[in-house]
N, C-alpha and C positions, 0 to 999 in steps of 0.2 A: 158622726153620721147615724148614731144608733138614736139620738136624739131624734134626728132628721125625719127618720123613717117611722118610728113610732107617732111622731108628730102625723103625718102621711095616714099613715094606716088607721089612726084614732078619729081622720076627719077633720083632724085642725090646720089651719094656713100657716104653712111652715116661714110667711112672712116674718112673724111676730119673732120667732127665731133669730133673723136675720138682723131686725131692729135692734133688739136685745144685745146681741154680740158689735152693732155697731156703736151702741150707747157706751158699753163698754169699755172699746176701742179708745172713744173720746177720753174716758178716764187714767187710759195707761201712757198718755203721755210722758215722754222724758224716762219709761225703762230702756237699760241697757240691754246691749247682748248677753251678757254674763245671764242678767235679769231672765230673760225668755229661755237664755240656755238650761238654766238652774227650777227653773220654773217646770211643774208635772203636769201640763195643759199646754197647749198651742198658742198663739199668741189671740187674740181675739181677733186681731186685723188678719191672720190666717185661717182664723174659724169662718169669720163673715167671710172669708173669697170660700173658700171651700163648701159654704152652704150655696152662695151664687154659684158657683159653678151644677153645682148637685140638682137646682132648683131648674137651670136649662137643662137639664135632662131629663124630667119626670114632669107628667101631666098631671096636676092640681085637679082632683075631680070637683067639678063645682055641686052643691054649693060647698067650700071648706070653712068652719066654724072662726069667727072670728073672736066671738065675744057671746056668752051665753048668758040669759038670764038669770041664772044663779053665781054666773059671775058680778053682773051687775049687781042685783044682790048683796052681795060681799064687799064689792067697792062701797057701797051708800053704806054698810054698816061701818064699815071701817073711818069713813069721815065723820060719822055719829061719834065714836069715842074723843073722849077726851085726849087733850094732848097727853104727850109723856110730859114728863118733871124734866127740867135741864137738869144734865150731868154735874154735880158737884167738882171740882179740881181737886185731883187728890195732890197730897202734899209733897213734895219732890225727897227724893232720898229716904235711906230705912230710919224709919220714925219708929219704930220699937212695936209696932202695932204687930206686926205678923209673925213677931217669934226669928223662924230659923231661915222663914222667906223674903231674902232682900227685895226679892221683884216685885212682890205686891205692891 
């Protein structure tokens, strides 16, 4: 909620919030209980009901920021860069490369 409020206060539409944690949502299909138990965060599908909820309680002063032009900005630079390089496969098992670290 600390998220929520700062959002609010700063002027931005705590929409984008709500998207965010739903997009999310979509991704955590298939964890367990254990998962969410084990887990140091809420589940995202608890965060998005808990920002809904929060959201009918508090008036949005208009106008709330949705997208600023120094964020556009950012976005156009960002699709100017070149791609990254695809990730190489590292080799499965300790190949003698890291010494004393099997995990690398």
């Amino acid at each position: 909620m600390l998220g929520f409020y700062e959002m609010l206060r700063a002027g931005w539409n705590p929409n984008g919030m709500l998207r965010f944690f739903t997009r999310l949502q979509q991704n955590e299909r298939g964890r367990t209980e254990l998962d969410v138990m084990l887990s140091d965060h809420p589940s995202s599908a608890d965060r998005a009901e808990a920002i809904r909820r929060e959201m009918a309680t508090v008036t949005i002063s208009a106008p709330a920021v949705v997208q600023t032009p120094q964020f556009h900005a950012m976005q156009t630079t960002f699709k100017l860069m070149p791609q990254a390089p695809a990730k190489a496969e590292k080799p499965k098992g300790n190949t003698g490369q890291c010494g004393l670290f099997p995990f690398c």
